[in-house]
PAZAPA-4460 file (N, C-alpha, C; in steps of 0.05 Angstrom, whole numbers, plus 32768, in hexadecimal, padded with zeros to 4 digits):
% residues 83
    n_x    n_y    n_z   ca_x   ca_y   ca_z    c_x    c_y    c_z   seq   type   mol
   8011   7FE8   8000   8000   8000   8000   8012   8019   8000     1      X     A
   8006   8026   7FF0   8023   8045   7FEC   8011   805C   7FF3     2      X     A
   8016   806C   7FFE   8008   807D   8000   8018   809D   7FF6     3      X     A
   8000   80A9   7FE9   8003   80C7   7FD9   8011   80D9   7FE7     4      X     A
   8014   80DF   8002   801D   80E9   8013   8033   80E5   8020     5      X     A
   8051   80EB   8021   8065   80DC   8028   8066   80DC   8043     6      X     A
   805C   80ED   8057   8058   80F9   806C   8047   80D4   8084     7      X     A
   8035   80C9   806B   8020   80BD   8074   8028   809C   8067     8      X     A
   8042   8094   806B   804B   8085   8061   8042   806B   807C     9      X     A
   8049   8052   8077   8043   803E   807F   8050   802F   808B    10      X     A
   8052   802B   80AB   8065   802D   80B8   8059   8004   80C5    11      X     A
   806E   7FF8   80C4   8066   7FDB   80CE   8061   7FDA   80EC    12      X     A
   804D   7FCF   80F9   804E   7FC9   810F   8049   7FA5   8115    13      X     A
   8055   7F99   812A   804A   7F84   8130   8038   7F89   814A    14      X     A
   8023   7F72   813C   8010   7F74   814F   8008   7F57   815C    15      X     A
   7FF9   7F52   816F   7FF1   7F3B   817A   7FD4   7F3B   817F    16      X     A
   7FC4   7F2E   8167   7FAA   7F31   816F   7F99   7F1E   8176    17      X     A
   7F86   7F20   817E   7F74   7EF2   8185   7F57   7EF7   8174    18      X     A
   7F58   7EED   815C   7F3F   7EED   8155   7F2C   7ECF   815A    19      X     A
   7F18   7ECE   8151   7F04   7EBA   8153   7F0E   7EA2   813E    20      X     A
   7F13   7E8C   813C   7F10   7E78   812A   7F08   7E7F   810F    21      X     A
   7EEB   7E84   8110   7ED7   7E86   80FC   7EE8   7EA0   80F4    22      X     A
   7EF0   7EB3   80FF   7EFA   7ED0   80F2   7F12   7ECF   80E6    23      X     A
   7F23   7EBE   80F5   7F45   7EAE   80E6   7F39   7E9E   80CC    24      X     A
   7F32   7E92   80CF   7F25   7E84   80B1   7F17   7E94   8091    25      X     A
   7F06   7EA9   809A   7EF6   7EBC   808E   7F15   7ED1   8087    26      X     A
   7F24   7ED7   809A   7F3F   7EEA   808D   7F4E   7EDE   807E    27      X     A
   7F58   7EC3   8082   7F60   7EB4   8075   7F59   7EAD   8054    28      X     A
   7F42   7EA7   8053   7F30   7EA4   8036   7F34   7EB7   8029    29      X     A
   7F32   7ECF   803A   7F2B   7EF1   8034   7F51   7EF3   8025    30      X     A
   7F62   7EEA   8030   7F7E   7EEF   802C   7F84   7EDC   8013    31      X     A
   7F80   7EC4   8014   7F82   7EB6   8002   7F74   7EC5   7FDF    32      X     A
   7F59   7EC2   7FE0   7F47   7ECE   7FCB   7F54   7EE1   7FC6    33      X     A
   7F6A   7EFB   7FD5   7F68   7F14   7FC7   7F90   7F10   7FC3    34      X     A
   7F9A   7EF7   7FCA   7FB3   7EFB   7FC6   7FC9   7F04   7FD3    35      X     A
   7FC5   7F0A   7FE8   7FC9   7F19   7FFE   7FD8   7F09   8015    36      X     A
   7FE4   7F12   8027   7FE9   7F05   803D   7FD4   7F15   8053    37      X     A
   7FD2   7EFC   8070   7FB7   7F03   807D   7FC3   7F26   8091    38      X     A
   7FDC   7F27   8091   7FE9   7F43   809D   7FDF   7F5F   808E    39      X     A
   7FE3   7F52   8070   7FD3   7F66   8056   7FB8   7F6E   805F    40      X     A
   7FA7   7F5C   8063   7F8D   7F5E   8061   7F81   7F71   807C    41      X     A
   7F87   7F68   8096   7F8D   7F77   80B2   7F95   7F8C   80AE    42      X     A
   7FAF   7F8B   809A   7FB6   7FB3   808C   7FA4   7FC4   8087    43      X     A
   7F92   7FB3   8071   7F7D   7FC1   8060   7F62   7FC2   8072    44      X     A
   7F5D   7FB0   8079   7F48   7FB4   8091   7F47   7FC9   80A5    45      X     A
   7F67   7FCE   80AC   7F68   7FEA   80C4   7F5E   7FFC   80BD    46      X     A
   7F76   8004   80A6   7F6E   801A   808A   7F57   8026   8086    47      X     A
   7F40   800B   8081   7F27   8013   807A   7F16   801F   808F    48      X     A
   7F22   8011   80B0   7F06   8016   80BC   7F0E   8039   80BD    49      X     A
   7F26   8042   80C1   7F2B   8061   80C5   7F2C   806E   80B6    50      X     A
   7F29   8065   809A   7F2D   8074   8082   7F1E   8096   8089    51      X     A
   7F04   8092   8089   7EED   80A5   8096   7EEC   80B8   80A7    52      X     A
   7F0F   80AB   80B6   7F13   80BF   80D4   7F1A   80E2   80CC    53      X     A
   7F23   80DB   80C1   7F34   80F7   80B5   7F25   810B   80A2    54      X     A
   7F14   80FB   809A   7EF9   810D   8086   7EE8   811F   809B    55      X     A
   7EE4   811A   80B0   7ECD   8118   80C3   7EDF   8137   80CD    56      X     A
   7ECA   8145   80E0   7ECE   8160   80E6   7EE4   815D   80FE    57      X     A
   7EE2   8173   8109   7EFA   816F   811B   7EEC   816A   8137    58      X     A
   7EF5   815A   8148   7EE3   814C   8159   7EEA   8158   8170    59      X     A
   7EF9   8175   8176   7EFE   8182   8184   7EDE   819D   8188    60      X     A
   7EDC   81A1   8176   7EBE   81AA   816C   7E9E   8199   8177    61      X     A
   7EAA   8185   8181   7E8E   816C   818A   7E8E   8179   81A1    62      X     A
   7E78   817D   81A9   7E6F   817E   81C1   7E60   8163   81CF    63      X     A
   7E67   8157   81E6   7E5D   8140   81F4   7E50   8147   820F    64      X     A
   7E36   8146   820A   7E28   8151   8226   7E2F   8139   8241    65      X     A
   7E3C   8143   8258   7E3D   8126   826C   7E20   8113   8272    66      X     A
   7E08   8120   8265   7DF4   810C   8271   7DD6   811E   8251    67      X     A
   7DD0   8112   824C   7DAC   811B   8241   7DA2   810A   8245    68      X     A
   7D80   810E   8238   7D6C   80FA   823B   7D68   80ED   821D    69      X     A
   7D5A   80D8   8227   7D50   80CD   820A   7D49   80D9   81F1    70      X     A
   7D3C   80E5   81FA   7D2D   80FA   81DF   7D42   8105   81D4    71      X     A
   7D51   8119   81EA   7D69   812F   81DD   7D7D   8121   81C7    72      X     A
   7D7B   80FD   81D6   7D92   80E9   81C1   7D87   80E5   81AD    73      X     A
   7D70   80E4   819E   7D57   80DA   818C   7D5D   80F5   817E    74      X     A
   7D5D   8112   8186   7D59   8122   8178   7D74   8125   816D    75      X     A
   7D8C   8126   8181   7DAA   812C   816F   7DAD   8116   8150    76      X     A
   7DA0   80F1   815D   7DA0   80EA   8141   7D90   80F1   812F    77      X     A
   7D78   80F2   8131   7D70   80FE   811D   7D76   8112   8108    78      X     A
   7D7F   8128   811D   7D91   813E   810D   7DA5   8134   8107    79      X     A
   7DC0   8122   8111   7DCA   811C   80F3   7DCA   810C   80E1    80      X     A
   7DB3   80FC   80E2   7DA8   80F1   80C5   7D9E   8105   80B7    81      X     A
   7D93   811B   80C2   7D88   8129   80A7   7D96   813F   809B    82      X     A
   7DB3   813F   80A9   7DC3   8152   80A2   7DD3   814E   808B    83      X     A
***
């Protein structure tokens, strides 16, 4: 994976993780099918879930009330689905 940015380059880490059977198997298939080794795939998986992080506003700007009610939570979603 190369990235456009030299700044945002791709730095190796080892990691130690415990997945489920059924989830080692499913990465595995997933690694196999795309050619990949299963380290590749866990790469691309990170990648993806944060891809979004950095698009998103600046979360210094969020305001987090310590307590509301139900409603008040019903109404913040609401407003941002319809935003």
């Amino acid at each position: 994976m190369k990235s456009a940015n030299p700044e945002n380059e791709y730095i190796p880490i080892d990691l130690r993780i415990s997945v489920r059977r059924d989830t080692l198997r499913l990465i595995s298939e997933m690694a196999q099918d795309m050619g990949i080794s299963i380290n590749e795939v866990f790469s691309f998986l990170a990648e993806d879930s944060v891809i979004d992080l950095e698009l998103m506003e600046d979360f210094n700007k969020i305001n987090i009330p310590s307590k509301c009610s139900i409603d008040d939570l019903k109404n913040a979603l609401l407003k941002k689905r319809l935003c």
